[in-house]
N, C-alpha and C positions, 0 to 999 in steps of 0.2 A: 467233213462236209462244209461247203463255202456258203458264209451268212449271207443271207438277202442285205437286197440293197434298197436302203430306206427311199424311196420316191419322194423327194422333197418338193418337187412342181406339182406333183398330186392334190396338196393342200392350199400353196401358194405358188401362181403362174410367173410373179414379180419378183421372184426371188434370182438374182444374178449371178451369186458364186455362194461357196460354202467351204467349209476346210471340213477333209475327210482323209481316210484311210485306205491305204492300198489292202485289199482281202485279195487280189489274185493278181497275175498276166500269164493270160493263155491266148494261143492263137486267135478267138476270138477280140480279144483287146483287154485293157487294165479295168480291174472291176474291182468299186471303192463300197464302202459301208456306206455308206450316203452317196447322193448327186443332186443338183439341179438340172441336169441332162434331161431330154425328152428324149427316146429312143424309136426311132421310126414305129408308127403302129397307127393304127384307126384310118390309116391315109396320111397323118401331116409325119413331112420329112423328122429325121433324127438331128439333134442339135448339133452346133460344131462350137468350137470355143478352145479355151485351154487348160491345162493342166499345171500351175506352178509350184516347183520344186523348192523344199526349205531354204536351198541355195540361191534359189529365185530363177534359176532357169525355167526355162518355158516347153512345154510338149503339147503342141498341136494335134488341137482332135482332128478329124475330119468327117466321125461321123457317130452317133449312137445309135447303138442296136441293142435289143433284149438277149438277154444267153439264152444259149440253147446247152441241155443235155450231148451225150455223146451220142441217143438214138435222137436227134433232131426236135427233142421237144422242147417250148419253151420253158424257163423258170424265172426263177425271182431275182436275177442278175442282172446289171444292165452291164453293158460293155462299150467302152470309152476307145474309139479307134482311131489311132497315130496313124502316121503315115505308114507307109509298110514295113521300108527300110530302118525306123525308130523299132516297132516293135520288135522286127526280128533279130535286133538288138539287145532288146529289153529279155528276149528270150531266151538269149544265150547268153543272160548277164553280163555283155557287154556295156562299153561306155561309150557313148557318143558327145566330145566334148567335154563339159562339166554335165551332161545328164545320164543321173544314175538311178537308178529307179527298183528297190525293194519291196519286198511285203513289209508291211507294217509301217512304211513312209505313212507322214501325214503330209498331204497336197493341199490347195487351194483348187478349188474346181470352178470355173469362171465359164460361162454361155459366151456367144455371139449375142449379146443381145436384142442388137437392130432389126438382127436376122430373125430372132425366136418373136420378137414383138411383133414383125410383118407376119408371121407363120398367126399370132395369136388375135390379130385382125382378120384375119385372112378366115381360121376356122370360124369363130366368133359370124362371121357374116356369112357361113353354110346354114347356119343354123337358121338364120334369116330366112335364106333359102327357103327354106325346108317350112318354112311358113308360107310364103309367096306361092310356092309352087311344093302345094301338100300330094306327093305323088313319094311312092317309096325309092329308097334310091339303092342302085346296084353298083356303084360305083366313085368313086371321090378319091381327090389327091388335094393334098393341100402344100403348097410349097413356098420359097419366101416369097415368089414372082409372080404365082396365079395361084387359084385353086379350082377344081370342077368338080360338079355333080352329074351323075347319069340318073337321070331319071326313069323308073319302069312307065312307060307312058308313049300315047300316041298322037295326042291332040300338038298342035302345034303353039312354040312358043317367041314373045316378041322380045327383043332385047331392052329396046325403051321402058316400055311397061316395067319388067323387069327392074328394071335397073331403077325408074321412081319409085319402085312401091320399098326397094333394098333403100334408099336414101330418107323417103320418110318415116321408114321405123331408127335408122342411124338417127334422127333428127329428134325424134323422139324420146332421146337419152335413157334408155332402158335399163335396169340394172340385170346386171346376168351372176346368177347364185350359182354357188358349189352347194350340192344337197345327195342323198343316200335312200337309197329305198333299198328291201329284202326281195329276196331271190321271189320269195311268194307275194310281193305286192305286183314284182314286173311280168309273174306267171298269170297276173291277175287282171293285168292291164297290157298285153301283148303289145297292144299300138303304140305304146311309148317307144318301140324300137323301129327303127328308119329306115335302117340300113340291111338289106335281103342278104348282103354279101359276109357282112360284121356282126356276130353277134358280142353282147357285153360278157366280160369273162365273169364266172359263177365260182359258187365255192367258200369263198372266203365270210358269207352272210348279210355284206351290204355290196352295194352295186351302185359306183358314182354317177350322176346325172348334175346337167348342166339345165338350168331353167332360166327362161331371157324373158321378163316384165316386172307386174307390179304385183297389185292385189290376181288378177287376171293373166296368166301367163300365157305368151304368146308359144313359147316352144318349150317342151320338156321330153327329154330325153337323153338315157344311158350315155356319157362318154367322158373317155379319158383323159382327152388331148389338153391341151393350153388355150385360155379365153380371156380375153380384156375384162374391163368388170364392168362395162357398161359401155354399150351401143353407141353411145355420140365418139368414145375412140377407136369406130372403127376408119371414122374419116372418109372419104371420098375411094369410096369402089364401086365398080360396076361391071354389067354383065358388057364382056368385050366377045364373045364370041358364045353362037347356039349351032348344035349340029345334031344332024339327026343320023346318029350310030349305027340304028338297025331300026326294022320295023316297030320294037316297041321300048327304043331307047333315045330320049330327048338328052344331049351334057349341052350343060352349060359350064360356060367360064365363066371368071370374076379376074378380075384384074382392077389396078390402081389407076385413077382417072389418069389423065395426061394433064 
């Protein structure tokens, strides 16, 4: 059976490469005992970056994703996706160049970082959101370029307004904690959870949450993704576009001022 892979952004968001271990390549992608990878999930995109070889060659990720089982269910794998032509390479232990690529290789596993640091602003200031405009959300994408929320909601919303009330809590230098509660604190307290679409995954005994203030927190709530450590680096974003989906769905965008 193939070991899980250590979630190394889980604990820290800042972490930009690591040296790890090849445990697989399957058509899914190369799958290492460690990662700093984010792998698509909660809505923000899956990281991209590289892979470097003892030799020092390079293998371009293009995307992380979670493994899945052979009946399509998730597990505790993440999977590192080269380009197509690389892995189907790697799968028929081919060589491409000087890149060769076994189990039991130790890699350098390196992020895009500019890329992961816009995604970790970008979520970081939903959670804003999800202050400004306390309405449950069914929907959310967060990417290096925008992110949006759909809100369950009918009332109508203004983008200015918005978009001051998102810059006075950025101004307001917040610090945003990594914290843990039990299956039975958040069965305890339902409302901590946001999102109608996403529920946080169970099982395991604790259940990461992200909490944004002080003594007084302004948001707290289940999630996995990657976050700045504090609201003054989210920098200048705002709401650039509001649309109304359906009768009882308000998305708003966020995007980077001009």
């Amino acid at each position: 059976m193939l070991r899980m892979t250590h979630d190394l952004f889980r604990t820290d968001s800042y972490l930009t490469e690591c040296t790890a271990t090849v445990t697989a390549i399957t058509a899914q992608g190369i799958v290492l005992d460690r990662t700093v990878f984010y792998p698509l999930g909660g809505g923000q995109a899956g990281d991209t970056g590289i892979l470097i070889l003892a030799n020092g060659q390079k293998i371009a990720i293009t995307d992380t994703r979670k493994g899945k089982s052979e009946e399509g269910i998730f597990n505790d794998k993440i999977a590192h996706i080269p380009n197509p032509d690389v892995l189907e390479a790697l799968l028929n232990t081919e060589q491409i160049g000087n890149i060769e690529l076994r189990l039991g290789d130790v890699v350098t596993a390196r992020i895009d970082w500019a890329r992961r640091h816009r995604m970790m602003r970008f979520h970081t200031c939903t959670h804003l959101l999800c202050h400004v405009v306390p309405q449950l959300v069914n929907g959310c994408s967060i990417t290096p370029d925008y992110a949006r929320l759909d809100f369950n909601m009918t009332d109508p919303l203004d983008k200015e307004v918005l978009s001051a009330a998102i810059a006075k809590l950025v101004d307001a230098a917040l610090p945003v904690t990594l914290g843990t509660i039990t299956d039975a604190e958040l069965d305890a307290n339902p409302a901590l959870v946001k999102s109608m679409s996403v529920q946080p995954p169970r099982g395991s005994g604790q259940i990461r949450t992200i909490g944004i203030g002080t003594s007084t927190l302004i948001d707290l709530q289940p999630c996995g993704g990657t976050h700045v450590a504090n609201t003054a680096e989210i920098g200048q974003i705002v709401v650039t576009k509001i649309e109304k989906k359906s009768a009882t769905t308000r998305r708003v965008v966020l995007g980077f001022a001009a």
